[in-house]
C-alpha positions in Angstrom: 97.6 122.1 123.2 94.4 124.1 122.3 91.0 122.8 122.8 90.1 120.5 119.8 92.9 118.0 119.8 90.9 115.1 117.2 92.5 114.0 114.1 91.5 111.3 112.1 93.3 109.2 109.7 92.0 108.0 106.2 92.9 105.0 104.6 91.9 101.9 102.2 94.0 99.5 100.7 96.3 97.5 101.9 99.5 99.8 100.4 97.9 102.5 102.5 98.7 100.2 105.9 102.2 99.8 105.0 103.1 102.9 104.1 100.7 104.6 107.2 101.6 101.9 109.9 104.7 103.8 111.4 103.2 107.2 111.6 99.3 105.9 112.6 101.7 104.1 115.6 103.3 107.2 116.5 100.6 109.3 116.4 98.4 106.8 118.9 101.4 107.2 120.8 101.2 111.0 121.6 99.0 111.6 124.6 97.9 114.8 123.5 96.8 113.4 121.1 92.9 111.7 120.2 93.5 110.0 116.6 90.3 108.4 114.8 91.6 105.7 112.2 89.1 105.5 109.5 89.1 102.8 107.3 86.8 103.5 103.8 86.1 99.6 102.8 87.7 99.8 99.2 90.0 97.0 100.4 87.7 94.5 102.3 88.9 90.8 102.4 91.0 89.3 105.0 93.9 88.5 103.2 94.0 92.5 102.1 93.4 94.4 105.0 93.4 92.5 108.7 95.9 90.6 108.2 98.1 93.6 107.5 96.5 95.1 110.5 97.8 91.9 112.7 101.5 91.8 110.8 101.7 95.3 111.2 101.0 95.9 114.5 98.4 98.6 114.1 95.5 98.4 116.1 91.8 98.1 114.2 90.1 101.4 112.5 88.1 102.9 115.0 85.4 103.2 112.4 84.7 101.4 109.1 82.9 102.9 106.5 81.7 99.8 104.4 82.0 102.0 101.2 81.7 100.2 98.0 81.0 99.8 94.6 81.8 97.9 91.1 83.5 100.3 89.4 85.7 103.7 90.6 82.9 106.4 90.5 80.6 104.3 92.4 83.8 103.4 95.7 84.8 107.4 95.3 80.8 108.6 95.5 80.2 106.1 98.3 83.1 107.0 100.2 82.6 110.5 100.1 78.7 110.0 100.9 79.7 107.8 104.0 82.8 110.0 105.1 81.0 113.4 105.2 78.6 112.6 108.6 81.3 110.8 110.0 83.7 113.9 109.8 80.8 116.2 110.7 80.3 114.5 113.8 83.9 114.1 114.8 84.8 117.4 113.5 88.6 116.5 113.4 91.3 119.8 113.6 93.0 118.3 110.2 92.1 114.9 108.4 94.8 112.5 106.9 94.8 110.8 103.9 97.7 108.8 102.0 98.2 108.1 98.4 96.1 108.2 95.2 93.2 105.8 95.6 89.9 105.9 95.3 89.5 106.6 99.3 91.6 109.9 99.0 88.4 111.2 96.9 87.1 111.9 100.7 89.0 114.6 100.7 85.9 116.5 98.8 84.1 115.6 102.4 86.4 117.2 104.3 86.4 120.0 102.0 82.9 120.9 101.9 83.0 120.5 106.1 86.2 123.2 105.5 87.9 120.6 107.8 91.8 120.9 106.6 93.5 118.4 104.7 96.6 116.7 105.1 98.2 114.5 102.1 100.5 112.2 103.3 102.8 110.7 99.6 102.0 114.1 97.3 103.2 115.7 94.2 103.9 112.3 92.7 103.2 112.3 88.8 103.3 109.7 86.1 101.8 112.4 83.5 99.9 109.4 82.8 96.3 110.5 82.3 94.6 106.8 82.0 95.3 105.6 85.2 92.9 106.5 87.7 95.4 107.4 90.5 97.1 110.0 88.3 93.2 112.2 89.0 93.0 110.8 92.6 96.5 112.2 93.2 96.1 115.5 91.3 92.7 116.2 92.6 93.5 115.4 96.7 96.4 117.7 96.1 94.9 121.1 94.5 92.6 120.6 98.2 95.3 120.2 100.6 96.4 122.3 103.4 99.5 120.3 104.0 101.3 117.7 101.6 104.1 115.5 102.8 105.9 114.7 99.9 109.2 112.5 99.7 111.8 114.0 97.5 112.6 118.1 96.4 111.5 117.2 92.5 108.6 116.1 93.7 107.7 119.3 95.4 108.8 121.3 92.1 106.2 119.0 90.2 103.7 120.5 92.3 104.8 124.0 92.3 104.4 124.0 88.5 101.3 123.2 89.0 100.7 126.3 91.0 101.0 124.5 94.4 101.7 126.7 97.3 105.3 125.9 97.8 104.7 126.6 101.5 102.0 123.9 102.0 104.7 121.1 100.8 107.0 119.3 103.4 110.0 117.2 102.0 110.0 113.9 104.6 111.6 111.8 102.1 110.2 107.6 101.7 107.9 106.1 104.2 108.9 102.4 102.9 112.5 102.8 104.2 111.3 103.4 107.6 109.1 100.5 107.3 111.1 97.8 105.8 113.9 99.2 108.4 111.3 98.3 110.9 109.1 95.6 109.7 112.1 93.7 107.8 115.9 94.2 108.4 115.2 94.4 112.2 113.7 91.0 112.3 116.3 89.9 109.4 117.0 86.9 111.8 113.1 85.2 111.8 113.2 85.7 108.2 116.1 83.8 107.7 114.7 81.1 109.9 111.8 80.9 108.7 113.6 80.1 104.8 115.2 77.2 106.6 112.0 75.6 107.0 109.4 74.0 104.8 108.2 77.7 103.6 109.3 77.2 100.1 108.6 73.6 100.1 105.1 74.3 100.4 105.3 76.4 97.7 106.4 74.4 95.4 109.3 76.7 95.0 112.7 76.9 95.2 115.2 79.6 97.0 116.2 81.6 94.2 115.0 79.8 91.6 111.6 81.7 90.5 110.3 85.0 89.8 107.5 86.7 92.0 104.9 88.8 90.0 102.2 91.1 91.0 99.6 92.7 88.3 96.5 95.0 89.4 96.4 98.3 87.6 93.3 99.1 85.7 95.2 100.1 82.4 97.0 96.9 82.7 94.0 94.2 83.7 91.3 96.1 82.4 92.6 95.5 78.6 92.7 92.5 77.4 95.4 92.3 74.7 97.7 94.1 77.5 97.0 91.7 79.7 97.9 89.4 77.1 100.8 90.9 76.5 101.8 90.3 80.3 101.1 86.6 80.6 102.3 85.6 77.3 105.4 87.6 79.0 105.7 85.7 82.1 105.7 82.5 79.9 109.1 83.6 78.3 110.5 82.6 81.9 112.6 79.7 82.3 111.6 79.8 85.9 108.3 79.0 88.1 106.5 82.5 88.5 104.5 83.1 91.5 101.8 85.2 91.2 99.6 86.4 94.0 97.1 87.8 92.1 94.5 90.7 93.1 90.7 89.1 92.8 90.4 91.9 89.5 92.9 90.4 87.9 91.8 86.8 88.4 88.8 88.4 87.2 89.9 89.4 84.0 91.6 87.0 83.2 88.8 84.4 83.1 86.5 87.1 81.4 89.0 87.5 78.6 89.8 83.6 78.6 93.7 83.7 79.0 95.2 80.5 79.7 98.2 80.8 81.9 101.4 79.3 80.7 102.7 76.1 83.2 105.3 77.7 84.6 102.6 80.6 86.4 101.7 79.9 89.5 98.7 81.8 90.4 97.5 82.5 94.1 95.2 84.5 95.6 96.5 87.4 97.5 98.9 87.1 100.8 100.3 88.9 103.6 103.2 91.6 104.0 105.1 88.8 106.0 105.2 86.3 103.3 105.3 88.6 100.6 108.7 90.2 102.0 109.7 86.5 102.3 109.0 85.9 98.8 110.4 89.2 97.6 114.2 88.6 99.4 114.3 85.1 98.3 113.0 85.5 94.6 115.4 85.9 91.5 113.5 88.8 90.6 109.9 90.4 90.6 107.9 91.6 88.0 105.3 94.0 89.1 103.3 97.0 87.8 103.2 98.5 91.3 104.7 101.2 92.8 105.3 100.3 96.4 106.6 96.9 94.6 109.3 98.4 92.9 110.4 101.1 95.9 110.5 98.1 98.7 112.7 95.6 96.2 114.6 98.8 95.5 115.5 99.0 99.2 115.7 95.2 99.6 118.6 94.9 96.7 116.1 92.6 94.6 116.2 93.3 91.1 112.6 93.9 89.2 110.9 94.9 85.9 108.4 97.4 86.0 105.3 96.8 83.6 104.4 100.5 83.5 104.2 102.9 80.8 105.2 105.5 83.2 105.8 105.8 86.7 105.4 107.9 89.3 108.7 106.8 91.0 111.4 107.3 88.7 114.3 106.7 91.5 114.2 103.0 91.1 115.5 104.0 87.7 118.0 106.3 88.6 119.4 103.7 91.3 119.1 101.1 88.5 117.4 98.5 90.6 114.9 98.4 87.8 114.1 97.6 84.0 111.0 99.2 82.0 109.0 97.8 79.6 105.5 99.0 78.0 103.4 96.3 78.2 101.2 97.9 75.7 103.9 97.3 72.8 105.4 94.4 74.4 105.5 91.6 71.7 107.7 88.5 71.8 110.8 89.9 69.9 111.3 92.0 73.2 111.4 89.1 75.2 115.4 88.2 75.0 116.7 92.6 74.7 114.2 92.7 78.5 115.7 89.4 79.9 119.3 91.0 78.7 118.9 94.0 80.5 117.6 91.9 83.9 120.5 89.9 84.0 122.6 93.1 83.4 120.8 94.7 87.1 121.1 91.3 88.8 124.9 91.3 88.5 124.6 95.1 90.3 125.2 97.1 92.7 123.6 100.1 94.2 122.0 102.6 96.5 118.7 103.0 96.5 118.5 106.7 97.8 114.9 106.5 98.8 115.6 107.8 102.2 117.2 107.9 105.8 114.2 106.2 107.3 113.5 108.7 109.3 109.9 110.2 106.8 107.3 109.0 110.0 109.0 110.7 112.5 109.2 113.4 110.8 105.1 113.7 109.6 104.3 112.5 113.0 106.7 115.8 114.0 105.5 117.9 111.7 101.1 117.1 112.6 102.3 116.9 116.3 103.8 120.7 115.9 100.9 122.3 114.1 98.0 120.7 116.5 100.0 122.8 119.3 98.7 126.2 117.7 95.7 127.7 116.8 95.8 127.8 112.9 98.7 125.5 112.7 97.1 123.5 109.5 96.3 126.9 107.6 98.8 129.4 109.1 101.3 128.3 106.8 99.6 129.5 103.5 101.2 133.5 103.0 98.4 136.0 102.6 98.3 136.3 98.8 97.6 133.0 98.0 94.1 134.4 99.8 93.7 137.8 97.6 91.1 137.9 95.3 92.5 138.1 91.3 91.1 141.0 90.5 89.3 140.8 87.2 85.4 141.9 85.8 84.1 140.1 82.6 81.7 141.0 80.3 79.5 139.1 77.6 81.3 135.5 77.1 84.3 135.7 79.0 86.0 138.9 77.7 88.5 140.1 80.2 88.5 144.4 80.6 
């Protein structure tokens, strides 16, 4: 182990803590080891971030940057202002950031500190320029020393982009290792705990409702789309439960959309219950992405309110249904319930992954903090050599 032997770990939102728990465990694990969790603020409330800490297992950030702001450019300015002394002072041999948030914009700290970045969930593309994770993603990538991405077309994605094919690391899903740890091990409380007055106090009944989750900006942010969504969830014979992010709840009193009496809106819960709610629902309805992987996993049937995704295997499993909730207009509703009923009665392997992803990041960083260069060494020599061109006047290439 050489001298400098600090790494920190990035991360936000509570998706982040799920997906991060396993390896940040690991990683705290290795004596060798001196691993500075560093928590940016964009996720702030109780009921989005500690609690996921406790349920989780992961010990609190070391630091927490407080970064905020009301709208994306102000959280990705404040987090880079606030990251940079904090990485300057610490100067880490790699930092470690996951997914496509706002908080991955730190990156640009660690860039201009020429501290090496690690991207844990790259190459993922929806080709879906209006949602704000689609730049966060494509941006933290084009900086990245090393990317741990989960399948071989993902990896091709990015080397069509001109990626260094060499910087990218196949590990394969995170959330199988997670729900395999966080869920099907402790299958036995769960079931105990639906023998109990759980649903009861819910107002809910095993099996008989639909849980729904809503928070992307080119969903909530719009108001006929959010329409579009509620008027949706009223087509539902059944109760659905909606724990619903505080922008959503938001929006939906700024835009005055009355919810139809079967919604049951909540504020946001814990992984615990959520994975309770998930298991013993009918369905989910969701427009997120780590929504759709973990019912994918968990054999619960979903529809995906998405105009493109950046996770296409809960399609090719067929665990999942599409629908544009842009153009989604009432004489879709029976041709979407149709095809639900059609996955409910199915079978199938989700494919995601051996559960086996964290061990091999935590592997894989453990490996490369043993050597010198271990976080640059990888890059071949002529991704370094200068294109040799001279221009003239406005651009003219001789």
């Amino acid at each position: 182990m050489i001298e400098n032997n600090r790494i920190a770990v990035v991360l936000g939102i509570r998706p982040d803590v799920i997906r991060a728990s396993l390896v940040l465990n690991k990683l705290r694990a290795q004596k060798e080891i001196e691993v500075t969790f560093i928590w940016s603020g964009q996720h702030y409330s109780t009921n989005l971030k500690d609690v996921f800490f406790q349920e989780l297992n992961v010990a609190a950030p070391e630091i927490e940057l407080g970064a905020t702001g009301e709208n994306d450019s102000e959280v990705s300015s404040d987090v880079i202002r606030k990251l940079y002394p904090v990485l300057e002072k610490l100067n880490p041999r790699a930092v470690v950031f996951l997914g496509d948030t706002n908080t991955v914009m730190g990156c640009l700290s660690a860039a201009q500190l020429n501290i090496p970045i690690v991207h844990i969930e790259g190459c993922m593309r929806s080709y879906d320029w209006r949602m704000p994770e689609e730049k966060c993603r494509t941006v933290i990538d084009h900086l990245s020393d090393v990317i741990y991405t989960y399948f071989p077309e993902y990896k091709e994605q990015g080397i069509r982009e001109g990626l260094n094919p060499n910087s990218i690391v196949v590990v394969e899903n995170l959330i199988v290792d997670v729900l395999n740890t966080y869920y099907f091990e402790r299958i036995a409380n769960y079931e105990d705990l639906a023998k109990t007055s759980f649903f009861v106090d819910r107002n809910l009944e095993k099996d008989k409702y639909f849980l729904a989750t809503c928070h992307r900006r080119e969903n909530v942010e719009n108001r006929s789309i959010l329409e579009n969504i509620i008027y949706f969830f009223g087509s539902f014979n059944e109760i659905i439960y909606f724990p619903a992010s505080y922008r959503t709840q938001k929006n939906l009193k700024r835009f005055e959309i009355a919810l139809p009496k079967n919604v049951k809106l909540v504020d946001p819960i814990g992984y615990k219950e959520m994975l309770m709610l998930m298991v013993n629902s009918k369905g989910v309805i969701t427009d997120s992405g780590t929504v759709v992987e973990e019912t994918a996993v968990l054999k619960i049937p979903s529809i995906q309110m998405r105009k493109a995704t950046e996770r296409p295997q809960v399609y090719d499993c067929r665990s999942s249904v599409k629908v544009d909730p842009e153009f989604l207009e009432e004489k879709d509703y029976k041709d979407l319930h149709s095809k639900f009923d059609v996955i409910s009665k199915t079978s199938w392997e989700h494919r995601l992954g051996d559960g086996l992803a964290s061990t091999r990041i935590v592997n894989d960083l453990v490996s490369r903090m043993k050597v010198p260069n271990g976080f640059r060494n990888h890059t071949p020599e002529k991704y370094h050599l200068p294109i040799e061109r001279s221009f003239i006047g406005d651009g003219i290439v001789i």
